[in-house]
Structures are given as structure tokens and as C-alpha cells.
N, C-alpha and C positions, 0 to 999 in steps of 0.2 A: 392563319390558324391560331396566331397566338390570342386574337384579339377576341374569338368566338367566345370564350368566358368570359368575359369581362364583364358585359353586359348585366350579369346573373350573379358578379359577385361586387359590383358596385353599391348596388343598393344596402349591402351588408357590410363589406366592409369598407367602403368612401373610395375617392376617387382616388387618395394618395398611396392608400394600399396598392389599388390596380397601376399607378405609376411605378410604384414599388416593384410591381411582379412584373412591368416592363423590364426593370434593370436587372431582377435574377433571374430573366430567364436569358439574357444573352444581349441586353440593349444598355449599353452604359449610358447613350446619350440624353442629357437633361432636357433637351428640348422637344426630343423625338419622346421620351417618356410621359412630357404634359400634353403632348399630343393625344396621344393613347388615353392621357386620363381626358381630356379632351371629349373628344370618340366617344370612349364608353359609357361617359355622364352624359353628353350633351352641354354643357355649358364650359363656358368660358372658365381657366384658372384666374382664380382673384391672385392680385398682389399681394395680398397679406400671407397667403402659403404658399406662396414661390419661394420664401427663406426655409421652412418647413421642409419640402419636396426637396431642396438643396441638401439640408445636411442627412435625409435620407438616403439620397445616391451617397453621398460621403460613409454614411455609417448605417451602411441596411441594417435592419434587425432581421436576427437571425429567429427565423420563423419553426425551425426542427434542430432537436438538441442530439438523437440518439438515430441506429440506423442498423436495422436486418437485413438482412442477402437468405432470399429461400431460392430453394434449386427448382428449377418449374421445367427442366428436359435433360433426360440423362447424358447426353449429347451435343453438342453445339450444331452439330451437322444434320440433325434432325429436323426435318418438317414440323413449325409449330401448327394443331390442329386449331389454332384460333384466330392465328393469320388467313385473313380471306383474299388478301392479294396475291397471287401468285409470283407478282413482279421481285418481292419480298423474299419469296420462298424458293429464288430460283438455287439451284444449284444444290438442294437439300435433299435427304432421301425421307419416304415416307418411314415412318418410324413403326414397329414389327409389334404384335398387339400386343404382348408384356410392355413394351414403353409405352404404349399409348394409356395400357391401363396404368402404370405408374405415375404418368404425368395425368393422371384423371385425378390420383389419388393424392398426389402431393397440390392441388390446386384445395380440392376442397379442404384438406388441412391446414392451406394458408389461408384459405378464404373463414376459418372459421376463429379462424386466430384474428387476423385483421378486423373481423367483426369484433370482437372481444374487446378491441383496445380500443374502438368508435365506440362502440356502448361503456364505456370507464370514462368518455369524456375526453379521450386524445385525439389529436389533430393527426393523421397521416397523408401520406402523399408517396403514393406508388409508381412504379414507373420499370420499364424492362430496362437488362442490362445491352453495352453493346453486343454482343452477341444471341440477344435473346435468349438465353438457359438460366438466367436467374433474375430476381424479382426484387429492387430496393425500396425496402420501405424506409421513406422518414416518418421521426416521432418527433409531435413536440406537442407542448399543453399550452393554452389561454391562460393569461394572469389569473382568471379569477379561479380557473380550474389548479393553479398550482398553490395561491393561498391555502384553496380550501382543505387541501391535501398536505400543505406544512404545519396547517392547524392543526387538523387530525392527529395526526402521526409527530403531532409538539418538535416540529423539527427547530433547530436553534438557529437564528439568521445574527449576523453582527448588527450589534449598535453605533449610534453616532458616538465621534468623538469627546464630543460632551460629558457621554454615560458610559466614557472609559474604553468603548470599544471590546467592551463583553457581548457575548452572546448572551442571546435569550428567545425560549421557545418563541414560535409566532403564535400570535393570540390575534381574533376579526375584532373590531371593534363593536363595544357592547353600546349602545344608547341608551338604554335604562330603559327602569318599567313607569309606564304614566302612575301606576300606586300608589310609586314613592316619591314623585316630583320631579322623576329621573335625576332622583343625589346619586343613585348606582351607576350612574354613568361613569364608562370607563375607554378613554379615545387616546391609543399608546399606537396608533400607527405611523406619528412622527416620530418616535425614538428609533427607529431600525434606519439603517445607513442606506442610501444610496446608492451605486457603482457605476454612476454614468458622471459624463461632462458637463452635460446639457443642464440648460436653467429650468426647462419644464421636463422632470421626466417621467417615463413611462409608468405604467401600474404596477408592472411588474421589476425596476428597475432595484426592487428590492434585495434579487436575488441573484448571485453571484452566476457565472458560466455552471461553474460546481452543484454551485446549490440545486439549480434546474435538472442538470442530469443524475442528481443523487434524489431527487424527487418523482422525474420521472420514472428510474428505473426502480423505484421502490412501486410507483401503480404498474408498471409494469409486471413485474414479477411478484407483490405482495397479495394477499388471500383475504384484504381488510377490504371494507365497506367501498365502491364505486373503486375496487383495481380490480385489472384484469387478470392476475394470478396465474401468470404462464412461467412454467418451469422452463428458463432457457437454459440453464446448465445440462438439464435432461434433453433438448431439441437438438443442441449442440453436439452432444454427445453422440445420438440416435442419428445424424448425418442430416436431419433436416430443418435444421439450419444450418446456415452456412457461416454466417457471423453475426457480430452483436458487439454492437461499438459508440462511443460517443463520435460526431460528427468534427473533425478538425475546424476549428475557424481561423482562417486566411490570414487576418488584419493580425490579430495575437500569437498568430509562429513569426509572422514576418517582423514583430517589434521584439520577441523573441531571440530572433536568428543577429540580428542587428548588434544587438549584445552579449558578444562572445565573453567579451572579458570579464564580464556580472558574473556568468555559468562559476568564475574560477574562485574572484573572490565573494559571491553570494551575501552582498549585505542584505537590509532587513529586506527593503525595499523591496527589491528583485526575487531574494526569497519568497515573499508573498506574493508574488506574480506566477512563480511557477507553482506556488500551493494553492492559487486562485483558476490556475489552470487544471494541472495534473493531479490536483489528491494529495490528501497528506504523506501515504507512502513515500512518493516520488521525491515529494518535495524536503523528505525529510532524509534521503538517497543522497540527494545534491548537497544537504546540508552537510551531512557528516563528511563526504568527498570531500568539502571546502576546509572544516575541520582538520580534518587528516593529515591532507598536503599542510595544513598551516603551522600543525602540532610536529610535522616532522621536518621542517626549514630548522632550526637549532639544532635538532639531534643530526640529519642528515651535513649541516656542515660543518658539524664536531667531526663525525665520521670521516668525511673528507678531508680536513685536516689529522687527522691521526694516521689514515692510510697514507698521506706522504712522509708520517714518522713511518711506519712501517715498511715504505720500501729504502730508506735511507738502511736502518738496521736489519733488513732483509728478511724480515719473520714477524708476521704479528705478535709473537706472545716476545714483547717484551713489556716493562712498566708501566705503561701508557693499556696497558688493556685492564688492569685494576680500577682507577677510576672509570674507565668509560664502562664496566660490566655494573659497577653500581650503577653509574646515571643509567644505562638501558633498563636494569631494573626498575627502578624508579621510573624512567617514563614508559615502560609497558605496564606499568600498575596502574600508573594516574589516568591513563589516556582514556579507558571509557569511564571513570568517576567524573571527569572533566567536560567528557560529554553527554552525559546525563544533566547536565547541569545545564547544560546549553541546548539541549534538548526540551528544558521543562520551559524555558526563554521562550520558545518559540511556540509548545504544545497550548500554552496561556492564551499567545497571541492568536492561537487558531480555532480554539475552542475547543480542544482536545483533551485541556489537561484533567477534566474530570471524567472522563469518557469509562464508562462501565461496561463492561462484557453480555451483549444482548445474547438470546440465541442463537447461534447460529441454523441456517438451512441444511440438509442432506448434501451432501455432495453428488453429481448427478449420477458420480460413480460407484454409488454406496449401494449395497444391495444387501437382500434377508430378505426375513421374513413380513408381510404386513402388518403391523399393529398401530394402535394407534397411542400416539404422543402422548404423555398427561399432563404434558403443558402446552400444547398446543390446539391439543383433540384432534390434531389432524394426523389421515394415515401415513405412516414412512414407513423405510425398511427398518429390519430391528436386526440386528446382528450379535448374540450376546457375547460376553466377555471367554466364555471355557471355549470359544472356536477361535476366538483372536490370539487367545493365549497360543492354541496352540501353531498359529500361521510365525507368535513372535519366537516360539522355539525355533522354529525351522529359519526366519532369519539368522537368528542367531548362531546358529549351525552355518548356515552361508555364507557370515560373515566371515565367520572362524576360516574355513576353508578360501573362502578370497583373499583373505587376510594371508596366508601361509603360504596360499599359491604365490603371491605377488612378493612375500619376502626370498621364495625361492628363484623366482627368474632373477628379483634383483641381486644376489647372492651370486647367481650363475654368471651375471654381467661382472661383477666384480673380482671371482675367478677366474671367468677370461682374460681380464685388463691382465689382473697378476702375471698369469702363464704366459703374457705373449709379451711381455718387457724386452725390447731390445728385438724384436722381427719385424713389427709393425712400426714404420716414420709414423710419428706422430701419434703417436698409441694412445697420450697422454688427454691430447686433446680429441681423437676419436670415442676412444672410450666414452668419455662424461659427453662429450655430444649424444653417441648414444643413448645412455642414459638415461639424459632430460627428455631425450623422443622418448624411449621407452617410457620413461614414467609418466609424459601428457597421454602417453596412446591409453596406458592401463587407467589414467584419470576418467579416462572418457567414457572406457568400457563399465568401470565401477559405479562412474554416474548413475549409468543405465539400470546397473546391477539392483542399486539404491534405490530405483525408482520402481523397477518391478518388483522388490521384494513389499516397498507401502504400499502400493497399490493392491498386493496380495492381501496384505493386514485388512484390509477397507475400513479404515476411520471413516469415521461418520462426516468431520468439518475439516473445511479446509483447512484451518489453522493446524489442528489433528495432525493432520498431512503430512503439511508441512515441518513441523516440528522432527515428528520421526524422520522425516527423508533429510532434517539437515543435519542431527544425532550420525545417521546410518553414510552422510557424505562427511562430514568431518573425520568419521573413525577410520573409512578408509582412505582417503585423503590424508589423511597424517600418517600412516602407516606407509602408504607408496613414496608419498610424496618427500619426506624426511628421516625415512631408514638408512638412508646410503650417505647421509649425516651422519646422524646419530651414530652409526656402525663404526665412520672413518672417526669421528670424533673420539669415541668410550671404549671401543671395542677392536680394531681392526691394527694397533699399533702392537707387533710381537706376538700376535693370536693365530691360534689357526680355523681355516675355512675346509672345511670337507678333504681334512689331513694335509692341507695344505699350508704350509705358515705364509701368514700375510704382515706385509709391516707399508708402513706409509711412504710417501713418496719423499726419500732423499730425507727419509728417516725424521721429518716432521709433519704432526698429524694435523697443526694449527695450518701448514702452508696449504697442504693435501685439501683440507677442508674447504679452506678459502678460495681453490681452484674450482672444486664442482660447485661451492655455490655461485660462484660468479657463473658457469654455465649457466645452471638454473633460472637466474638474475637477465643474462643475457637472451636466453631463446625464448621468456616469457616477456621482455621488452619489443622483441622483435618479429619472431613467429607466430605467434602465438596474436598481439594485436595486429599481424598481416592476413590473418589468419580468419579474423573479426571482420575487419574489413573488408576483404576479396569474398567470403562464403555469400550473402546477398546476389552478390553479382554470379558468384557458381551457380547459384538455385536459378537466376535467371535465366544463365545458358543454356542451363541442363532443362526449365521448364520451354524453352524460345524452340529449344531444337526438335524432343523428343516429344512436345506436346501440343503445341503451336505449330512444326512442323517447317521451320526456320530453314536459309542454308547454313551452313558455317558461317560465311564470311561474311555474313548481313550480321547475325546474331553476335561474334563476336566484337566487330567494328559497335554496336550498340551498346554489347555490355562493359566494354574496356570507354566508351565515350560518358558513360553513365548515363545513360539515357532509354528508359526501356520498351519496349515496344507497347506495353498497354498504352504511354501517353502520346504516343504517335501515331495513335487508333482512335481519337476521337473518345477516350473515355470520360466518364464524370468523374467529379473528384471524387464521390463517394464510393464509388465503382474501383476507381482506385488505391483508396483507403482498405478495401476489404480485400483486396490482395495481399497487401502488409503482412510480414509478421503479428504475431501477438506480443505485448510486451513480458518479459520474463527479469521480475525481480529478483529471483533465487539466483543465474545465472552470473550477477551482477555484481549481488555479496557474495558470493560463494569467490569468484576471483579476487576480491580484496583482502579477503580472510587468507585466502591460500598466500597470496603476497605480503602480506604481514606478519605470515610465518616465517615466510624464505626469510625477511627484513628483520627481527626481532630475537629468532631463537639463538643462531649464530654468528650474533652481531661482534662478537668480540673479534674473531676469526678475520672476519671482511667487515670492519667500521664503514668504507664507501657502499655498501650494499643501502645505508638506510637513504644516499643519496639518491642510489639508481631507484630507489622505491618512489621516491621523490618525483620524479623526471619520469615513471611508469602510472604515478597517479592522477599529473595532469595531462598524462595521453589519454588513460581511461577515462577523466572527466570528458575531455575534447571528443571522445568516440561515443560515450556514451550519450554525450546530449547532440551529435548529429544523427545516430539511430533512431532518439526519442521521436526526433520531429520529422525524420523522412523515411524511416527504414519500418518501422513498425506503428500498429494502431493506438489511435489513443485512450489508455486501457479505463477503465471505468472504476470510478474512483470509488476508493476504500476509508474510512475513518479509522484513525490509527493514533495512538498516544506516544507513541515509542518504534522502535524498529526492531522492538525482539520479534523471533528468540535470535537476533543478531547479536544485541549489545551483551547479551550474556555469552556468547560465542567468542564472542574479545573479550572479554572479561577473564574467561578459562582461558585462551592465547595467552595474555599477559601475565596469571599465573605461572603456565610452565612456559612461558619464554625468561621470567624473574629465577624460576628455579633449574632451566639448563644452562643457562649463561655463567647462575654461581658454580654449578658442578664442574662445568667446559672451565671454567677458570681455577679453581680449587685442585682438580681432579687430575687433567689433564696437560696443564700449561706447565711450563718450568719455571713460575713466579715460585711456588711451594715444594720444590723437590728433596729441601732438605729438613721437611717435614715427617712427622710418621705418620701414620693411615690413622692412628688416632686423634692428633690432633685437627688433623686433614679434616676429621669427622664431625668434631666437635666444632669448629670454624664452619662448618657447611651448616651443621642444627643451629647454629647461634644469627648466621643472618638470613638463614629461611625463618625463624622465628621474628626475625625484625621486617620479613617482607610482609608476615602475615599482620603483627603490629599495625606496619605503616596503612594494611587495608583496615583495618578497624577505627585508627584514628584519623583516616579520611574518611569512613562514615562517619562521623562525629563533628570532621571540623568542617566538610564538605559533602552537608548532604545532594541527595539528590537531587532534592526541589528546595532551592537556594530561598532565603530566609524574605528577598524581595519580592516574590514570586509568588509567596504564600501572602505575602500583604495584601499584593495586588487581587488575587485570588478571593479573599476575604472582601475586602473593597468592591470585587466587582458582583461578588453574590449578593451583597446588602444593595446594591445600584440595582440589579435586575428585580428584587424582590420589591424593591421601591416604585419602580416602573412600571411592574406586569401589574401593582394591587394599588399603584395609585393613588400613593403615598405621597403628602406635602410636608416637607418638613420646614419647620419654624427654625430660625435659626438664632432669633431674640423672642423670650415669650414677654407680654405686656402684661405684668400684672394688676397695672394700674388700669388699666382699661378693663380687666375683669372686673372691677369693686364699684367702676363709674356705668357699667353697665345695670338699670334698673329694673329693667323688662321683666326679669322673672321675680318668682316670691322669695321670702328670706328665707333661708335657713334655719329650721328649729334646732336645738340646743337638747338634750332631755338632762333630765339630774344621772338616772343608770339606765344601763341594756336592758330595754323592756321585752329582748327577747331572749334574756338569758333567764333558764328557771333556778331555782337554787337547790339544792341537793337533800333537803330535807323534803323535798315537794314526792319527791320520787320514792317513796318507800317499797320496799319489797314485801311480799306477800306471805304469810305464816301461814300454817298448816295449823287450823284446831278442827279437830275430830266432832268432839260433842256440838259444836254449833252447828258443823257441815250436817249432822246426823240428823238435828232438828228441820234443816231446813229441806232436808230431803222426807223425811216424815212428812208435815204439812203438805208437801208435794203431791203427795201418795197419795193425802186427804182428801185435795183436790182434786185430785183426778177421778177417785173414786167418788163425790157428789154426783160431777157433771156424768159420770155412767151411768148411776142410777135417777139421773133427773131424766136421761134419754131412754131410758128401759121402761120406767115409768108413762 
């Protein structure tokens, strides 16, 4: 069965092709493959491509870069109506005539779509799932089809080493016009870089994994000249589709996975491996990770060393919390000027760093009225600003009231703790366990809370969106998550709580402090990434038992051995792939940000906190890049300059963690107690004006795109501009050879500018009456002869 094509696709595309499609379709053997190519030519393989046919098994090319899942039966259990074998069908029931009309109807909306992307010029390759209920389609494009499509659409491919390793649009190569002797010739197809091994390589070999799938799914989904213009945001949305993914390749997880230890420290190298794989997002996710952990090895074992001054003297606030509340200040300010700056290092290196803000699309969740675009002419929804406004008051109201509710239960927890001193063993440490449960549980609920109120607002772009939804989880996230700080810190020492007087624990509010954030520290080190890692495996159970129809004790023994039942069913990988998660970058920074706050605000309190931050960031690295590559899809990649509105997110963190640390030190501590409230005051305005300073003269001494950066920058625009128009530059000009050259005529010399008039030549013109009058008289005379010579 496998061999019946072959025949029909030799002639087209050669024998090694069809050897080729021996080894993916399930035949690795090299000999049994020239067989087949063999077969399906008729002749012998020559010796000269038996080295050829070798390094193909070694490194097939990957023929489909992107890959749909349509639902083609409501059911798995259902009779397919296009199966004519019954052998196939046993065991199924005939499916009730709304399914059958459903699955009429969902056929011919894939079939009209699959037409769509044949006539744009892509390759697919269809094929049912194991269960027969849905339908994978591969996507991939011909070299010549993905050129002509990077041309169009001026997309920017790297250049060789030579030309600096800048980008530049792709441009076909022009041969000039016979008119002009072809001097307009213009042949820049050797300047763009390669990405293979190989001494002959392919046509297409121009173009990165990235590049390919950021092309196709631009004909994919784009409205331009030969693409197919299908809205998958909206298919997705609407339930029919099912997914939409770039295809894993095998060879690059596996050299991937190999090198755990790259993940941690991320040099350039390896950087560019995960940016050449996953997208600039991703890659620039990993990068600040590596950052992070690296920027908090100093502060983290300053930290460490001071909490054993602190347990010697029994109480953080003694002398030793003075210095270290400036240095925390100081490195929560610098930390993202410092990586902006190493961020632009790399945005260069990717082609990022001049990257300008296109259109964006509708999002498919955006809805209104139809009009049409007047920059794109095309219809979308319109939604105008006096409804949104009013969707932002009602957030705003919701917030308010989430906000208050959540400062009330936490309030109520902390009454309880008070009133039950001395009935409850262990009160001390129930309580704040409590707590931290309570304030992940309410984290979670408000997530939600956050999410349904933007999705009310309906912004039009995803960025849109996302911006508000990270505003609207920051506000409540700092409020839940760091009130019963802040409370025991400013507030809670000799105050009272709902007529109840509260004082801290054993009458110090620095100890008190240090206690619940080390819970906080601790149940997000350990629940919380138990939490990450066992959830996967729950959605397994819970899908194996109640969906799949599992017993317990198969499904369990499965999901505790790591190993799940789809790949014990004969799946394909792609098949596999689109059961995955999706990947979720908000999820990712949203926990680092929260963790930087526990790390940064009350660092004076607990100095070992910035340690445990430490030893939580390269678990979160280690978690996060086994997720990346086994637990969810490979998401499709995004062009990105930067990681806001993240880096602006720590930027505000490190603000008020510079200005809680001075108040918690000034305010609270017994370093200044035999201060007055004025001077107390004026101490506190004097180095929040030196925090704000030290930001001003780090934009100044430390911009953001570092002074090399921009060299380079400059350098590489005059490189690409030299390149694309095909520019020679002389690097000695010969003067003497101009004057020994005799071919042309000489030079004339004139004595003046025979084109300059001189200013007497140009008189203006006077008004005289009596000569104008004569010469209109005479006129008159004229005129009247020749009447009467014709009347005459």
C-alpha cells in the first residue's frame, strides 16, 4: 500500500524523494529504502547518490512546518458515513440525523478551506485521527513558494557573517534589462546565510525553522495577493477548529533536552538556538530567567550571610539591616535598567531591535458593529470608545469591591489568629499556613475575576488585552497577596482591628513579619511548584477515567508512571501534539513578578528570602523548560523587541519595593527610635529623592540601548543598504589612472556661467497710460477696416 504512489510521484519528484517517503512513513532502513526507490523508478541506484540518499535518512527534511485538527464527528463512537468497510465500523452506532447533518456540514467547511490553502500554493497532507473524529492537516510551502512570499511581504532573513549578520528584507534576484547591457543587474542571493551543515544546500536552506513558519502562517492567515486569508483566531474560537500549531521537530528537542545546563546558564550560543526555535518571546522568557537567578547570586548571598547575623542577635532589625535596605534598593532599581541593556544585546542580534508596531488583527473575540477599517478597507467589528468606557467603570467598581472583600476575609484571618493565642498548639504556625492557602486560593479566583472583566471591555488586539488584564492582575495581586505584610509591618503593632487591640508577635513586628513571609516563601517553593507539576497529570486522570472511560487502577498506574494512554494507542506525533496544552506566557511572568515581590519588598525583615528566591528561580527555569518541550504545543511564533508590558512591571516593583524597604526601615525598626516623626520625615524625603536621582542618572549613564549597540546598528544599516542596491565600494580611489585615461573628450574651461543672467537683463515692467491708450486706439482701427472691408 505504501508503494502504490510512488509510481505517480517519481517522475515529479525523483527517486530520492520517494526513498525519502520510505523513511517517514515508518521504514528507517537504508537499504530497504533504495529498494523502493528502486521499484518505483525502474533503475538501478547509481553510486554517486547512495552518499546523498545516506545523509537524507540521517537528516530528512522536514516537508510540513504547521498543522490543524478539524472535528469531522461529534463522537468517537459514531459510525463514520465514509467508511465503506464495515470491518472498520464495527462496534459503532449509526449516528442520529442532526450528527449526520453536522458532520455533512463540518466536511464541507473543511473541504473548502483545504481548497483555499491548495490554490495559495501550499502543500498539505491529510490524514484521520486514531480514532477517526478528527482530521490533521499538514502545512508546508516549496522553496520557491516561500521566496516568493518573503519577497512580497519584504520579510528580513539573516545575512552571512561577512555582512555582519544583519538582517535584510529578501529581495529575487534581478538580471537586468537587455536595454541597458544588463549594468542593472542586481544578484544578492549569496549574501543571506545559510542554516544547514551540508556543503550543497537546499533552495531553501535560506530560511530558518522560524522563518518558514512565520511565512507560512502569514499565507495562511493573511488577505494579500496568493494567501489564503482564513481567520483561525475566529475557527478556533467558533469550535471548528480544533488546533493550530507549528509541528515539533524531533532532532531539535532531542539536542535541546540534552542540554539542561545551557537552559540555566543561557549563553549566546544556545540562546539563539531557543530563539531559532521558539520565537523571540520565548527566547527572550529564558533569557531574563537566566538574568534574574544571575543578578540575585550577590544579593541572595549577602542575604544569607546576614540572616546568620540575625539569628545570633535574635531579631532582624538590628545594624546590619541599614546597609543591606540601601544595597536592596539600589539592586531593585538597577535590575531592569540592566536588563534592558542586555536585552537590546540580543534584540540586534535577532533582528528585533528596530522592529515597529504593524497592525495588528481583530481578536477573534472582538465583536460590534461591521464597518469597515480605513486602513485596511477591510470589514471588522467596530466597538466604539463611550461603551467601553462604560464596561471600564463597572470594572472599576469590581475591582473596588474585590479589592475590600479580599482585604476583609484577610483581616478576619488575622482576628481569628489574635483571639485564639494560647487555645490553639501551634496557632502561630497554623494561622500563616492558613493564610498563604487563603491568599493562593483568592489569587486564583481573582485571576479569573481579571479575566472576565477584559474580556467584557473587548479590546480589539491582543496586546490591548493583554495590557489591561496585566494592570487589572497586578492591582489585585498586590492587594491580596501583600496586605497581611504590609498590615503586620505599618499597621498592626498597638492598633486596633474591629475594636480589638492587635500587637505583634512577642511584641516584635520585624520578627512577626519575617515569620509569614517565610510561609509565603515556603508554600510557593513547594506547593505551589507541586502543584505545576502533578496538575498535567490530574487533567490526565480525570480525562483517562471520565472520558476515555479508564478503570482506576490502569489510569492511575499510567498517570503516576508518566506515561499516557494516547502514546500507548498507536498515536502520531502530531496527533499527539494537539492534545497538549497551549502555551501561556502571562501565566509564567505573572509568577515571577508575584515572587519578586515576596523577594524585594521585605527584604530587610528576612535577608535569606532573596536566597530562597534564588533556589525557586532555577526550579521555575527546570519546570518551565520541561513543560515547554513536553507538556504543551509549540506556540507560533511572535516578533517581539522587548518583553513589555513586563519590564515596565518590574520597573514599578522596584520602585515601591526601594520606597517600602526605606519606610519598613525608617518607620518601623528601632535603628531610629529616638528620632521625632520629623526628622523621621525628612530622612525618608531625602533618600526617596536620592532613589528617584539614582533613576535619572542611570538613564543617562546607562542607557537603554548601550552606546555598542547603536554602532553596531548604524554599521549594519549601511551593510544591508550596500548589499540590497549593490554598492562597490572603492577603498583607494586612483587618481592617476583617471588623468591617464584618454578615451573621452577634454574638458572645456568657459571664462563665466554662460547660464547665469545678470540682473539688469530682467527689468520690471512700468505702467504708462498714454502709450497703452495709443496702442489700444490703433487696435480699434484695425479692427474696424477689416469690418468694413467684409461688409463691403
Amino acid at each position: 500500500s505504501r508503494l502504490r504512489p510512488w509510481p505517480q510521484l517519481a517522475p515529479r519528484e525523483g527517486w530520492c524523494a520517494c526513498a525519502r517517503q520510505g523513511w517517514v512513513l515508518g521504514e528507517p532502513d537504508l537499504v530497504a529504502a533504495m529498494e523502493y526507490a528502486k521499484l518505483a523508478m525502474g533503475q538501478d541506484v547509481k553510486d554517486h547518490l547512495k552518499q546523498e540518499l545516506h545523509q537524507e535518512m540521517e537528516h530528512p527534511r522536514r516537508f510540513y512546518e504547521m498543522c490543524m485538527v478539524f472535528k469531522c464527528k461529534p463522537h468517537k463512537g459514531i459510525k463514520d458515513p465514509e467508511v465503506a468497510d464495515q470491518g472498520e465500523s464495527a462496534g459503532l452506532r449509526e449516528g442520529t440525523q442532526d450528527e449526520l447533518q453536522q458532520i455533512q456540514m463540518w466536511r464541507q467547511r473543511r473541504e473548502a478551506i483545504l481548497k483555499s490553502l491548495q490554490n495559495c500554493g501550499l502543500q498539505i497532507f491529510c490524514y484521520y485521527s486514531r480514532d477517526r473524529d478528527e482530521v490533521l492537516v499538514k502545512i508546508g510551502a516549496s522553496p520557491s513558494k516561500l521566496r516568493d512570499t518573503a519577497a512580497r511581504m519584504k520579510y528580513k532573513l539573516q545575512l552571512k557573517n561577512q555582512y555582519l549578520n544583519a538582517y535584510a528584507e529578501y529581495r529575487h534576484d534581478f538580471p537586468g534589462r537587455p536595454e541597458r547591457n544588463y549594468k542593472d543587474r542586481r544578484i544578492i542571493s549569496h549574501i543571506y546565510k545559510t542554516h544547514t551543515e551540508d556543503d550543497f544546500p537546499d533552495s531553501d536552506s535560506i530560511f530558518k525553522s522560524l522563518d518558514k513558519i512565520s511565512i507560512i502562517h502569514r499565507i495562511v492567515t493573511s488577505k494579500d495577493k496568493d494567501c489564503a486569508g482564513i481567520n483561525i483566531g475566529k475557527l478556533l474560537h467558533d469550535g471548528e477548529l480544533l488546533a493550530y500549531f507549528p509541528l515539533h521537530d524531533a532532532n531539535t528537542i532531542a539536542e535541546l533536552k540534552m542540554n539542561k545546563l545551557q537552559w540555566f546558564l543561557m549563553p549566546e550560543e544556545f540562546a539563539n538556538k531557543i530563539h531559532n526555535y521558539f520565537g523571540d518571546r520565548i527566547g527572550f522568557y529564558f533569557l531574563f530567567m537566566a538574568f534574574y537567578w544571575k543578578w540575585l547570586v550577590p544579593i541572595g548571598l549577602i542575604g544569607l550571610g546576614l540572616q546568620c547575623i540575625d539569628l545570633l542577635v535574635q531579631t532582624p532589625d538590628n545594624i546590619t539591616a541599614i546597609p543591606f535596605c540601601i544595597l536592596m534598593s539600589i539592586w531593585a532599581t538597577c535590575l531592569p535598567f540592566f536588563w534592558r541593556r542586555q536585552e537590546a544585546k540580543y534584540a540586534i542580534g535577532w533582528g528585533t531591535l528596530d522592529l515597529i508596531d504593524n497592525l495588528e488583527p481583530c481578536r477573534p473575540e472582538h465583536h460590534g458593529d461591521p464597518r469597515i477599517n480605513p486602513v485596511t478597507a477591510q470589514v471588522e467589528p467596530y466597538f466604539p470608545f463611550e461603551k467601553r468606557a462604560w464596561f471600564y467603570l463597572q470594572s472599576t467598581a469590581a475591582m473596588l469591591v474585590a479589592g475590600l472583600s479580599t482585604v476583609f476575609i484577610i483581616s478576619l484571618l488575622i482576628l481569628a489568629r489574635h483571639n485564639m493565642r494560647g487555645i490553639v498548639a501551634w496557632e502561630l504556625w497554623l494561622f500563616q499556613f492558613g493564610m498563604v492557602a487563603t491568599v493562593e486560593l483568592l489569587n486564583s479566583l481573582l485571576t479569573k475575576l481579571a479575566r472576565w472583566l477584559t474580556n467584557r471591555e473587548n479590546h480589539r488586539t491582543q496586546s490591548e488585552h493583554e495590557t489591561h488584564m496585566l494592570a487589572k492582575v497586578m492591582i489585585f495581586k498586590f492587594i491580596n497577596s501583600y496586605f497581611v505584610l504590609y498590615y503586620t509591618a505599618f499597621f498592626k503593632n498597638h492598633s486596633y482591628l474591629f475594636a480589638e487591640p492587635m500587637e505583634c508577635w512577642q511584641d516584635d513586628c520585624f520578627e512577626d513579619l519575617s515569620w509569614q513571609l517565610a510561609m509565603f516563601v515556603f508554600f510557593r517553593m513547594t506547593f505551589s511548584n507541586m502543584f505545576s507539576v502533578l496538575q498535567p497529570k490530574v487533567a490526565l486522570w480525570w480525562r483517562s477515567l471520565f472520558v476515555e472511560r479508564r478503570t482506576v487502577g490502569s489510569t492511575l498506574h499510567l498517570a503516576l508512571s508518566g506515561r499516557t494512554p494516547l502514546e500507548l494507542a498507536d498515536m502520531s506525533a502530531a496527533e499527539q501534539q494537539s492534545k497538549k496544552d497551549i502555551y501561556d506566557e502571562f501565566q509564567n511572568f505573572d509568577e515571577i513578578l508575584l515572587s519578586h515581590g515576596f523577594a524585594t519588598f521585605f527584604a530587610v525583615s528576612s535577608p535569606w528570602v532573596c536566597f530562597a528566591t534564588l533556589a525557586a528561580s532555577l526550579v521555575h527555569i527546570f519546570l518551565d523548560m520541561r513543560t515547554l518541550m513536553d507538556g504543551q504545543q509549540r506556540p507560533v511564533p511572535v516578533r517581539a523587541r522587548t518583553n513589555e508590558p513586563w519590564n515596565t512591571a518590574f520597573d514599578v516593583f522596584g520602585v515601591m519595593a526601594a520606597s517600602t524597604n526605606i519606610i519598613l526601615l525608617i518607620f518601623t525598626s528601632d535603628q531610629y527610635d529616638s528620632w521625632t516623626f520629623t526628622e523621621k520625615l525628612v530622612l525618608f524625603i531625602y533618600l526617596e529623592h536620592m532613589v528617584l536621582a539614582s533613576r535619572l542618572l542611570l538613564k543617562v549613564v546607562f542607557p537603554a540601548t548601550p552606546r555598542n549597540v547603536e554602532l553596531l546598528q548604524l554599521k549594519q544599516e549601511y551593510m544591508v543598504h550596500r548589499c540590497l542596491e549593490n554598492i562597490k565600494v572603492e577603498q583607494n580611489n586612483d587618481f592617476g589612472g583617471m588623468f591617464r585615461d584618454r578615451h573621452v573628450d577634454q574638458v572645456e574651461v568657459f571664462e563665466h556661467d554662460i547660464f547665469e543672467r545678470d540682473e539688469q537683463d530682467d527689468v520690471e515692467p512700468t505702467l504708462q497710460l498714454w502709450e497703452s491708450g495709443q496702442i489700444m486706439l490703433r487696435g480699434l482701427q484695425a479692427e474696424a477696416a477689416r469690418f468694413l472691408m467684409r461688409s463691403s
